[in-house]
C-alpha positions in Angstrom: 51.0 13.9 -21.8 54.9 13.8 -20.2 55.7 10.8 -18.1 57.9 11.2 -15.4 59.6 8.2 -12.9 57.6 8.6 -9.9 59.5 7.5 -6.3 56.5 6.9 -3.4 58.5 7.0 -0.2 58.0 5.7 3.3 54.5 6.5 4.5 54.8 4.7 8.2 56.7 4.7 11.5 58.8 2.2 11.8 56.6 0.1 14.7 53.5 -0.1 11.7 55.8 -0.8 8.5 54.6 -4.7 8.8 51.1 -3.9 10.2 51.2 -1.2 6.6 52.2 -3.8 4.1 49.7 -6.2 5.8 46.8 -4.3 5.0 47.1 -4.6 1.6 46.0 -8.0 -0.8 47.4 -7.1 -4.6 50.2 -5.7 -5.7 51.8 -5.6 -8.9 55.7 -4.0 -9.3 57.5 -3.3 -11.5 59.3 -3.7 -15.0 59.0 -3.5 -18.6 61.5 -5.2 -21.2 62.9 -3.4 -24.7 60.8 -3.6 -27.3 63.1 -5.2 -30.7 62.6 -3.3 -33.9 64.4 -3.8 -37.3 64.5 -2.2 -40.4 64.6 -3.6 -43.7 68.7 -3.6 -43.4 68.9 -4.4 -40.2 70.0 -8.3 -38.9 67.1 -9.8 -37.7 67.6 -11.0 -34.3 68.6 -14.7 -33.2 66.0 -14.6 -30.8 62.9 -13.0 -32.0 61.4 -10.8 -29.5 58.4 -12.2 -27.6 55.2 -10.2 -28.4 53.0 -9.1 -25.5 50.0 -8.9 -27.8 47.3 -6.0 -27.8 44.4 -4.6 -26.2 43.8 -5.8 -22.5 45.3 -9.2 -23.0 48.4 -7.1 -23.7 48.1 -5.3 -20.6 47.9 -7.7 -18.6 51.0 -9.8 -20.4 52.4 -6.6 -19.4 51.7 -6.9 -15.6 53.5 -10.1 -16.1 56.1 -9.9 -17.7 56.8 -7.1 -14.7 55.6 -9.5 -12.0 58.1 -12.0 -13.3 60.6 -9.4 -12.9 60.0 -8.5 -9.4 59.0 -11.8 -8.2 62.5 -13.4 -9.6 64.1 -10.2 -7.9 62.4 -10.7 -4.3 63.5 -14.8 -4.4 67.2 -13.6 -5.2 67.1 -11.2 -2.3 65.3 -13.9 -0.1 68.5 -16.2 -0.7 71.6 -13.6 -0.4 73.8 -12.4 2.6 71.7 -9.0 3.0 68.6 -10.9 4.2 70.7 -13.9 6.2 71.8 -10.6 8.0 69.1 -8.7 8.2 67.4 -8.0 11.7 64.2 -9.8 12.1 61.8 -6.5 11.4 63.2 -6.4 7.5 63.2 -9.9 7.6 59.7 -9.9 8.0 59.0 -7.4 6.1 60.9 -8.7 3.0 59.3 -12.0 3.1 56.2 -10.7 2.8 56.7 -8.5 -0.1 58.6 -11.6 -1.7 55.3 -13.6 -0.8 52.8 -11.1 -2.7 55.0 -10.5 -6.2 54.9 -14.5 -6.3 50.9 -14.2 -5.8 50.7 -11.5 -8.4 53.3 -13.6 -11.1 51.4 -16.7 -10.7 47.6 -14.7 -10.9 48.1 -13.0 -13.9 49.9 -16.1 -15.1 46.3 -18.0 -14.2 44.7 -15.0 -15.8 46.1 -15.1 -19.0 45.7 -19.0 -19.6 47.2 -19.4 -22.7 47.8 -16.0 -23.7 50.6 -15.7 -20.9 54.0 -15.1 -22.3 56.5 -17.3 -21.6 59.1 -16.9 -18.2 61.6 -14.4 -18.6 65.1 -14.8 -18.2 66.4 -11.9 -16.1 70.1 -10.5 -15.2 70.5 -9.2 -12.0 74.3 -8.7 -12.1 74.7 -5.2 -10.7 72.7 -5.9 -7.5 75.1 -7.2 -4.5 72.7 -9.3 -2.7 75.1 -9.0 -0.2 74.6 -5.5 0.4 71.8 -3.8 2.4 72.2 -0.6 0.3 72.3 -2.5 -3.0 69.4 -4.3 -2.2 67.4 -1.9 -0.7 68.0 0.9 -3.3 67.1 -1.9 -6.7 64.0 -2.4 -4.4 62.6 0.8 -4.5 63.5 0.7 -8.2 61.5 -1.5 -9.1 58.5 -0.9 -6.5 58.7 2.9 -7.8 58.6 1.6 -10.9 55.5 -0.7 -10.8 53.3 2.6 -9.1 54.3 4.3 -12.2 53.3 1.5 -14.6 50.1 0.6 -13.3 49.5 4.9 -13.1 50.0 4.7 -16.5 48.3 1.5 -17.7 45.1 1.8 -15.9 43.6 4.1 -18.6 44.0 1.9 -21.6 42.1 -1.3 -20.1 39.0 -1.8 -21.5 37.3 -3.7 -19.0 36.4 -2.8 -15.9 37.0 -5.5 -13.9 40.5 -5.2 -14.8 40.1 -1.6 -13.6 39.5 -2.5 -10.3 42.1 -5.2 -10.2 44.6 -3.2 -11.3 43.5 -0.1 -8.7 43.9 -2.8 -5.8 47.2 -3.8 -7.3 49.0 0.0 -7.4 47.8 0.4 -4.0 49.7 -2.7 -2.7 52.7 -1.5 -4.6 52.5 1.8 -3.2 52.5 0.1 0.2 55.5 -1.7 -0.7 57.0 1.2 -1.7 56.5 3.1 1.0 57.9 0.5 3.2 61.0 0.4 1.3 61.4 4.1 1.8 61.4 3.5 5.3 63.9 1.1 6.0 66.3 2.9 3.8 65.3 6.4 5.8 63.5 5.9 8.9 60.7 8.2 9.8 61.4 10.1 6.5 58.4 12.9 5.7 59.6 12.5 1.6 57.2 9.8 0.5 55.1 12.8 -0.7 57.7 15.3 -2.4 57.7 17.0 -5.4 59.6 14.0 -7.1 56.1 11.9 -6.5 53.0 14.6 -6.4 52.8 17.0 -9.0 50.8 20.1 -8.3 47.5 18.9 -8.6 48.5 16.5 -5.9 48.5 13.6 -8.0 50.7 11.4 -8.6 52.9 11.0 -12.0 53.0 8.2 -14.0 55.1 6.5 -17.0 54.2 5.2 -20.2 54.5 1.6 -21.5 57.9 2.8 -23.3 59.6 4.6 -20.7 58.5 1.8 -17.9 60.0 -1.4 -20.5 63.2 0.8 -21.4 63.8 1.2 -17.7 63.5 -2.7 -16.8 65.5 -3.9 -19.9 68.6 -3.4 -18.2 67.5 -6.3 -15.6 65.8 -8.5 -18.5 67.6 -10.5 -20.9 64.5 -12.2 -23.0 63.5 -9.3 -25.5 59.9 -8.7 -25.6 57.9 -6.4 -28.0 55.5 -4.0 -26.7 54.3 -2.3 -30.2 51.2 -3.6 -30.3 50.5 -1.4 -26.6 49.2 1.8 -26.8 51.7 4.6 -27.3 
């Protein structure tokens, strides 16, 4: 089956963008890490990579290590000159999304136990924090990102519990995405173009691979993801 990126865009007027992310309790963004393979004549690495394990534990280490990823993103933003800036509508809005990835890092964290992977250390050197566009366009990266991840994680969990978790958590993340799309382009109708809904009017998805190569380039710690389904 082909993957694609999939880009959910804003889905309310501007007047219900807060009242829209409100009515949402789970959410789970974005990111993946590069997996770190070496052959037999290859240097093995200073730092071995971090293993996110297998079957739904792996999953969910998965979620994580993405959580992590957008939660650390979300605090950055909370602290630059963007948000100090920013009118009190994104203000708002943006603290609330910051509030919800630090609820989802912290309950998979709680879920895991002693399975959890350890925190990641992440680089977010190309984002200006100081810039509305910059910050605004790595947001719906990574919130376009974590609908596609959880799209394409959902059918490898093997409980059913985690099913429904997981189902509540796109949602919110499609919320959040959605809201992004709208600050960037107000009252836009191209939350629901061909870039997002395929022709079945469904919407695409990305495979552990393609989600973790994506994110590496924010995400120093190297983790390995071969034990995830392919």
């Amino acid at each position: 089956m082909k993957n694609e990126l999939i880009k959910p865009s804003g889905l309310v007027m501007n007047s219900d963008r807060r009242l829209f992310l409100k009515r949402g309790s789970l959410s789970v963004a974005a990111a993946g890490l590069l997996m770190i393979g070496c052959n037999d004549d290859e240097q093995i690495p200073m730092n071995p990579a971090v293993s996110l394990g297998s079957g739904d534990t792996g999953i969910l280490n998965y979620a994580y290590a993405l959580e992590q990823l957008e939660a650390a993103f979300y605090a950055a933003v909370i602290k630059g000159g963007y948000f100090a800036n920013a009118n009190a509508e994104e203000k708002q809005i943006m603290g609330d999304i910051e509030k919800h990835e630090r609820a989802h890092r912290e309950f998979f964290k709680a879920a895991l136990g002693k399975a959890a992977i350890e925190d990641l250390e992440v680089n977010f050197s190309s984002i200006d924090f100081g810039s509305r566009s910059s910050v605004l366009g790595a947001a719906k990266t990574f919130e376009d990102l974590g609908v596609a991840a959880y799209n394409g994680a959902g059918k490898f969990l093997v409980s059913a519990d985690l099913l429904l978790i997981a189902g509540k958590i796109v949602s919110v993340e499609a919320r959040h995405a959605a809201a992004i799309r709208d600050l960037i382009n107000p009252g836009s109708a191209d939350f629901a173009g061909d870039d997002l809904i395929d022709v079945n009017g469904l919407e695409r998805t990305l495979s552990f691979s393609q989600v973790l190569t994506a994110a590496s380039a924010y995400v120093i710690t190297p983790l390995d993801f071969s034990q995830l389904p392919s």
